[in-house]
C-alpha positions in Angstrom: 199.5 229.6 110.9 202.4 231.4 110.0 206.0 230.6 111.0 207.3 233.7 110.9 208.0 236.2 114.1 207.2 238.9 112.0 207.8 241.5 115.0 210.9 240.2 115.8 211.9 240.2 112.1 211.1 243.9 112.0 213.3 244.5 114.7 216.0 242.7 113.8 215.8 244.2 110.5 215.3 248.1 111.4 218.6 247.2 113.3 220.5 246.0 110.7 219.4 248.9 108.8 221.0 250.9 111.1 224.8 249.4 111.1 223.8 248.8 107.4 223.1 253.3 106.8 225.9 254.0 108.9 228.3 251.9 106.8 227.3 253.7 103.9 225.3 251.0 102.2 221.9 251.9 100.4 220.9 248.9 98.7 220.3 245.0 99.3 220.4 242.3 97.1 218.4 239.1 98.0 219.2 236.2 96.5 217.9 232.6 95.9 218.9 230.1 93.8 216.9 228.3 91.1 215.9 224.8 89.7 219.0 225.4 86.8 221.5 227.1 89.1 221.1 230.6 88.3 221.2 233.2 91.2 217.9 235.5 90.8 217.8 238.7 92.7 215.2 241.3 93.8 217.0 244.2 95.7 215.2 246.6 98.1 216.5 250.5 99.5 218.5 249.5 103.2 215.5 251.9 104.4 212.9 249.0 103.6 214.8 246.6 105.1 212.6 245.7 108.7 209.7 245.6 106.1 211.3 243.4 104.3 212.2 241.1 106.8 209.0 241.1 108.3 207.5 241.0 104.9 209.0 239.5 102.2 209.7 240.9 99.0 207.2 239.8 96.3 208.5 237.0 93.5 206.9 234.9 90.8 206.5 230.9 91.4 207.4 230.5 88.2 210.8 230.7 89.1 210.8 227.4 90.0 210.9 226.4 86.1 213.1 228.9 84.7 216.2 227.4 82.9 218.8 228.8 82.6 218.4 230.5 79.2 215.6 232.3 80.8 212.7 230.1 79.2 210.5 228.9 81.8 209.3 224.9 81.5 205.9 223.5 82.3 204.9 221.1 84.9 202.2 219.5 86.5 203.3 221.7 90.0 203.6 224.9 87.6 200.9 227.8 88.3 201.9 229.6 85.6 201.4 233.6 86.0 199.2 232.4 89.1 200.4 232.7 92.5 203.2 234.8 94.6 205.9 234.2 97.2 207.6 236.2 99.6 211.4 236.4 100.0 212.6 236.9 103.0 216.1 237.7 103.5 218.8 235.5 105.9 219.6 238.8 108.4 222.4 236.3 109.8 224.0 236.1 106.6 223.6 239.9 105.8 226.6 240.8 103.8 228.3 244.3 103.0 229.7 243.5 99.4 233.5 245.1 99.6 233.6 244.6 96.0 229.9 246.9 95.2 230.0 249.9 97.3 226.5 251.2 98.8 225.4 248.4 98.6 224.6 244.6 100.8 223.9 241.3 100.3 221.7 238.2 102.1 220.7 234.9 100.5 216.7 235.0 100.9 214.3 231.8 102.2 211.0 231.6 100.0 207.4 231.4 102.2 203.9 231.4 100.7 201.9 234.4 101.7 200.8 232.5 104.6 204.0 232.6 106.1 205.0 228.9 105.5 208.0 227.6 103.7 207.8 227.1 100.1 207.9 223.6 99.3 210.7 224.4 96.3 212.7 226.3 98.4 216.5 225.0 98.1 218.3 226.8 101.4 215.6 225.6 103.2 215.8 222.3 102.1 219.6 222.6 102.6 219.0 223.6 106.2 216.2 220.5 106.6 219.1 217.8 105.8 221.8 219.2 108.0 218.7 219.4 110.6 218.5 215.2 110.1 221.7 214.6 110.0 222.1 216.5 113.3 219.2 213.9 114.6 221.5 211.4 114.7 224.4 213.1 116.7 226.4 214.1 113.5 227.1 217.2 111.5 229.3 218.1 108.0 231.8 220.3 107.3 231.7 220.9 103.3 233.4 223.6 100.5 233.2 224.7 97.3 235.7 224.8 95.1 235.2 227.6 92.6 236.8 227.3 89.1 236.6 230.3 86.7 237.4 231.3 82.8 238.9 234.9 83.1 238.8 236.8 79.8 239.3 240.5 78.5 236.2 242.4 77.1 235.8 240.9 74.0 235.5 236.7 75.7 239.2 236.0 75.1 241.1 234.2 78.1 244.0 236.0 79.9 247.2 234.5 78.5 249.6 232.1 80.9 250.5 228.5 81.4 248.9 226.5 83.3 249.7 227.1 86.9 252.1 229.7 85.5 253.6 232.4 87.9 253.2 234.2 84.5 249.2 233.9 84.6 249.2 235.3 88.1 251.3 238.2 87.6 250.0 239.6 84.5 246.6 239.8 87.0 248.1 240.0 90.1 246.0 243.1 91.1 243.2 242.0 89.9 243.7 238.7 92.3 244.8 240.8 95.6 241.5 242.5 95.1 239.0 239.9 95.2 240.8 237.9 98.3 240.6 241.0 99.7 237.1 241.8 99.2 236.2 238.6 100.6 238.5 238.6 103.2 236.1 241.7 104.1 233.1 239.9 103.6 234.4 237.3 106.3 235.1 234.8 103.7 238.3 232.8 104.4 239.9 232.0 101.0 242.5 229.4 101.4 244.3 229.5 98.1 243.8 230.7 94.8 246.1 230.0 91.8 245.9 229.7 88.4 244.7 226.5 86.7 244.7 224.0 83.4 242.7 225.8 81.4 243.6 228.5 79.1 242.6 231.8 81.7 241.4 229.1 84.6 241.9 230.1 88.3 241.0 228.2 91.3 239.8 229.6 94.3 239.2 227.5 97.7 238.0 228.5 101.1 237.6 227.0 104.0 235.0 224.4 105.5 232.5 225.5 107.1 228.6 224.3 108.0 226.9 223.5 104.9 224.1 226.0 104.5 227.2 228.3 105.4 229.2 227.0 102.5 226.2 226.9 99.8 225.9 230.9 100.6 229.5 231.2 100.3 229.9 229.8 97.2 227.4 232.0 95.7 228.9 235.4 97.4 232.0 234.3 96.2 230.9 233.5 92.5 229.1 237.1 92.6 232.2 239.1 94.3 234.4 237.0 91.3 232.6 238.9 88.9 232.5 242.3 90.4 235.9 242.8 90.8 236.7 241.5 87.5 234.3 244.2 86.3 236.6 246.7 87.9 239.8 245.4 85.8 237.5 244.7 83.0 237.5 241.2 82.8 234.9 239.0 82.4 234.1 235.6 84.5 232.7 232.6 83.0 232.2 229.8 85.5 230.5 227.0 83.0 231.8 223.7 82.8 232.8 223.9 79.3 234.1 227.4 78.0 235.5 225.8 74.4 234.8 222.5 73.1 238.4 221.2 73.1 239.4 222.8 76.4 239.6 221.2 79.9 236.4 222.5 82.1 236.1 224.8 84.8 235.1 222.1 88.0 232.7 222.7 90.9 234.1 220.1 93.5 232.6 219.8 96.8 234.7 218.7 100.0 232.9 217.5 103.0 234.0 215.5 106.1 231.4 214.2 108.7 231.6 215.1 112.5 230.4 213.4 115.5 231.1 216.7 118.3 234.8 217.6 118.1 235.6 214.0 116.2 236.2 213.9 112.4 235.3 210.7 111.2 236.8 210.6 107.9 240.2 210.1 110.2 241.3 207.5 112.9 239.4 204.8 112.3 239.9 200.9 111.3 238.5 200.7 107.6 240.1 202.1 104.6 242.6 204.8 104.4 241.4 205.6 108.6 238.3 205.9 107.6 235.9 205.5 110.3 233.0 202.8 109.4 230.6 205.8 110.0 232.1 207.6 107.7 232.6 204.9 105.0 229.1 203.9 104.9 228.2 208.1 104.9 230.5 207.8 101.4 229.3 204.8 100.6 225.4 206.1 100.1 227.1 209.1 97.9 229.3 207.0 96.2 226.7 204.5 95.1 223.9 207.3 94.1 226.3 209.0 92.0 224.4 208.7 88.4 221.4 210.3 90.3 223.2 213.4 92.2 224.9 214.3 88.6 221.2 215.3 87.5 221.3 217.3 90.8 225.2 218.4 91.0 226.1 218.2 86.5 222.2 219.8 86.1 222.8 220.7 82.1 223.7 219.4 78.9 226.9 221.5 79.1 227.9 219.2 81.9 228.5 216.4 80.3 231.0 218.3 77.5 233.2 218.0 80.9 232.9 214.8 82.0 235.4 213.1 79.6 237.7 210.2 80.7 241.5 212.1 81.4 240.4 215.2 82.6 240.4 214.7 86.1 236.7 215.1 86.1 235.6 212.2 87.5 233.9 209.9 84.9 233.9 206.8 86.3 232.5 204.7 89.4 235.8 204.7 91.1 236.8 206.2 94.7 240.0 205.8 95.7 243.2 207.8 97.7 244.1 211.2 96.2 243.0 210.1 92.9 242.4 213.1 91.1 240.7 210.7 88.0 237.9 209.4 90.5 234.6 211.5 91.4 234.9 210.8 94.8 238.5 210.7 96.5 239.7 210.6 100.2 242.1 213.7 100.9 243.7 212.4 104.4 245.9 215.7 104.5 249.4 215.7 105.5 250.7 213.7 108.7 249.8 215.5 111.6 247.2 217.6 110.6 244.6 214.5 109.5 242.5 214.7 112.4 241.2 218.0 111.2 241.7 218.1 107.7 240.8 214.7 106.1 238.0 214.4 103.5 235.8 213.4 100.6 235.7 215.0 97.6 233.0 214.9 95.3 234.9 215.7 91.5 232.3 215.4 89.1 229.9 218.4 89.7 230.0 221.7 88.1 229.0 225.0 88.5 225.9 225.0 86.7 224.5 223.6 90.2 222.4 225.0 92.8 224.8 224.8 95.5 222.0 224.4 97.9 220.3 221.3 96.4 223.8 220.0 95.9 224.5 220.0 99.9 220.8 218.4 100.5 221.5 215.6 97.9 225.2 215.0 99.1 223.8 214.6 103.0 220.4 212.6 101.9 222.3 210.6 100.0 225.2 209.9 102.8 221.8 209.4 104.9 220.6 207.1 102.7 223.5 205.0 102.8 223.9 204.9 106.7 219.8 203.8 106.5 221.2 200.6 104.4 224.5 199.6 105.6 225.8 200.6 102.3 229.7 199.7 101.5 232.2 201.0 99.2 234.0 198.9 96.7 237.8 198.0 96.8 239.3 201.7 96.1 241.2 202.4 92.7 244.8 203.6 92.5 245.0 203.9 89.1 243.7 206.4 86.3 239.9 203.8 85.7 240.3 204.9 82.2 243.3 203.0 81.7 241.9 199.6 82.7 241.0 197.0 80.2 237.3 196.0 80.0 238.0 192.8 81.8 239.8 195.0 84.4 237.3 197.1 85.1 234.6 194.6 85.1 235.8 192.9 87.9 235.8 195.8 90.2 233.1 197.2 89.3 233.9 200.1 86.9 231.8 201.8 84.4 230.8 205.4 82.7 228.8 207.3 85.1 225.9 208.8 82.9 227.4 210.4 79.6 224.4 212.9 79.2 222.1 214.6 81.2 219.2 212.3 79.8 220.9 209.4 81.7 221.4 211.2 84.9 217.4 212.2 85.0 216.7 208.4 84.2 218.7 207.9 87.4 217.6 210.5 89.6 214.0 209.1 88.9 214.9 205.9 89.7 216.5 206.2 93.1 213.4 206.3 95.7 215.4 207.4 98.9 216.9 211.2 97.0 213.1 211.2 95.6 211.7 211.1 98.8 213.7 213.4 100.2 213.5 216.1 97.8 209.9 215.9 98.4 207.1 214.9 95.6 207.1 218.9 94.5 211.0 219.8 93.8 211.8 216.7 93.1 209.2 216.6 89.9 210.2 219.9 89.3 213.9 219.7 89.2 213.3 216.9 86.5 211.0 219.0 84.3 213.9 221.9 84.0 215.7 219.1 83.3 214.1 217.6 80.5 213.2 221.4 79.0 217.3 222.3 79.1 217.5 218.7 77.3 214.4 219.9 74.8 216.2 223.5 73.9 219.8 222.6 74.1 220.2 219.2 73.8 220.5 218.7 69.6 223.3 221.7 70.1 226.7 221.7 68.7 229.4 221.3 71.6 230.6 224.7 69.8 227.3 225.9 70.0 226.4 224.4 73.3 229.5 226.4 74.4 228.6 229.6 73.0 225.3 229.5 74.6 226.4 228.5 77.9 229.9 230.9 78.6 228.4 233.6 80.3 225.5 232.2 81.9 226.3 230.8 85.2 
């Protein structure tokens, strides 16, 4: 039977419609995220809305095995040209885009033509582990960070220092209006600044829940590249946009809540971590090699994830070190009840932002399940140690390719399990069909393929 109120859907929808016509907006983009992190989109007049949300709008199942470069994989849960799902679009996260006039924007849920939830479907699954976490008398807080490549028509990067006043003035305009465009589309952008990178910026909002966050990072990707349409600019958000460069990051921040409490703060163990919250890290911490084929999904990733670079390339956690993939950020005295955190350095923005909050909380789940500890933290750059060093505390390459990380995701039983039999198949599959087109690539080639993908 199915799980949708269809009546009540076409209600809320024909309202929405409404505020939507009034506003001056004629079209709405739905959106859902795929298997190699690319946003796909079917858009419908704001006058088919209610039918829409009642409805769905009609999309392929092969979606599930595109990669990005558009070829689509096989795979033993593949149907081919066979089969159809409905998109049905989030009317609480119904967005007018500031930066697209006339038109809207919600992030879409997949069903089966019955009405029940596709088994692939990433928000949903999203929404399933903040639902078990919740179970236990706990919820997360989490961010994006969004890194970003700006460049003029024909691909070359604005000029500037890094984190040069120079950077942001020559595209000061061109700044004001996307944080204000998403200051209209109730995002709330905490900083933005120019970066490392030849033409890298860095935007970061704030914390919110984690479905939340997964649609924000999206509409923020999207409203990046609008506005920089307006100034023509382009936006390239992959992990690698030159060989020899420094990479544009997609760092996650999360903190774990029981009701008002943050327990990454006041407690006895590490740093004030709470021993709740340091067996939470511990599960992510020690899963690592199996969330980068989930959160560094493409061969591009791993162009990135070089020792030096602050990108996180070693099994290392530690105090505000920036050369670790995950670090505590306590916050400044005062304010660390509210603000401390983990951040999780080493995944891009080739992810699915979805999957990569349903991997992050199963795999914090996972750890509570076991008891799991962390190591000793490291306080030093764990590419300077010696072998012998970094032996005894447990130090070592997380997976230097994307071949490793699927070896690892398809080793660890509880993320397996999780994901469900289905995606979990499925995500390795667009795995191993990036690794089969774009795997005996060139970094320079690799690079030109990947720039204006994602």
């Amino acid at each position: 039977m199915s799980q949708l109120d269809r009546a009540e859907l076409a209600r809320r929808g024909a309202d929405a419609a409404a505020r939507l016509g009034r506003s001056g907006v004629e079209l709405v983009a739905l959106t859902f995220v795929d298997n190699s992190g690319i946003s796909r989109v079917k858009a419908v007049p704001v006058a088919r809305l209610a039918d829409a949300a009642a409805w769905g709008v009609g999309a392929s199942n092969s979606f599930d095995f595109f990669l990005c470069t558009d070829t689509i994989a096989p795979g033993p849960y593949s149907l081919g040209p066979v089969g159809d799902l409905r998109l049905h679009p989030d009317l609480d996260a119904l967005t007018e885009l500031a930066a697209q006039p006339g038109w809207a924007w919600a992030p879409a849920l997949r069903y089966d033509q019955e009405g029940d939830p596709h088994p692939q479907d990433s928000r949903a699954l999203a929404a399933a582990a903040v639902s078990r976490l919740a179970a236990r008398g706990w919820s997360a807080r989490m961010a994006f960070e969004i890194e970003w490549v700006v460049a003029d028509s024909d691909g070359v990067p604005v000029p500037g220092p890094a984190y040069g006043f120079s950077r942001l003035t020559g595209n000061s305009a061109y700044l004001r209006e996307l944080v204000s465009a998403l200051d209209s589309q109730h995002v709330d952008v905490e900083q933005v600044h120019p970066e490392y990178a030849a033409g890298q910026f860095e935007l970061t909002v704030a914390a919110a829940d984690p479905v939340r966050a997964a649609d924000v990072a999206v509409l923020t990707r999207e409203t990046i590249r609008a506005v920089g349409a307006h100034h023509g600019l382009r936006a390239s958000f992959t992990p690698k946009f030159a060989p020899g460069g420094v990479g544009n990051g997609g760092h996650v921040h999360l903190s774990l809540w029981e009701g008002a409490r943050n327990l990454c703060s006041g407690g006895d163990g590490e740093f004030g971590l709470t021993g709740t919250a340091e067996t939470f890290a511990a599960g992510i911490f020690t899963r690592l090699p199996a969330l980068l084929a989930i959160g560094a999904p493409s061969v591009v990733s791993y162009l990135r994830l070089e020792p030096h670079h602050w990108a996180g390339a070693f099994t290392a956690w530690g105090l505000e070190n920036r050369e670790a993939p995950l670090r505590l950020v306590r916050g400044p005295a005062g304010r660390r009840a509210t603000a401390a955190n983990l951040e999780v350095k080493c995944f891009d923005l080739t992810a699915n932002p979805y999957l990569v909050v349903a991997g992050l909380l199963f795999a914090g789940l996972a750890g509570l399940d076991a008891g799991a500890r962390l190591p000793p933290p490291i306080d030093v750059d764990p590419g300077s140690l010696s072998a012998g060093a970094a032996a005894a505390a447990g130090v070592r390459r997380l997976p230097r390719s994307l071949e490793e990380s699927v070896a690892a995701f398809e080793a660890d039983d509880a993320l397996k399990t999780a994901f469900g039999a289905e995606l979990a198949t499925t995500l390795m599959d667009v795995r191993r069909g990036e690794l089969a087109e774009l795997g005996g690539l060139s970094g320079e080639e690799l690079c030109a393929v990947m720039r204006w993908l994602h």
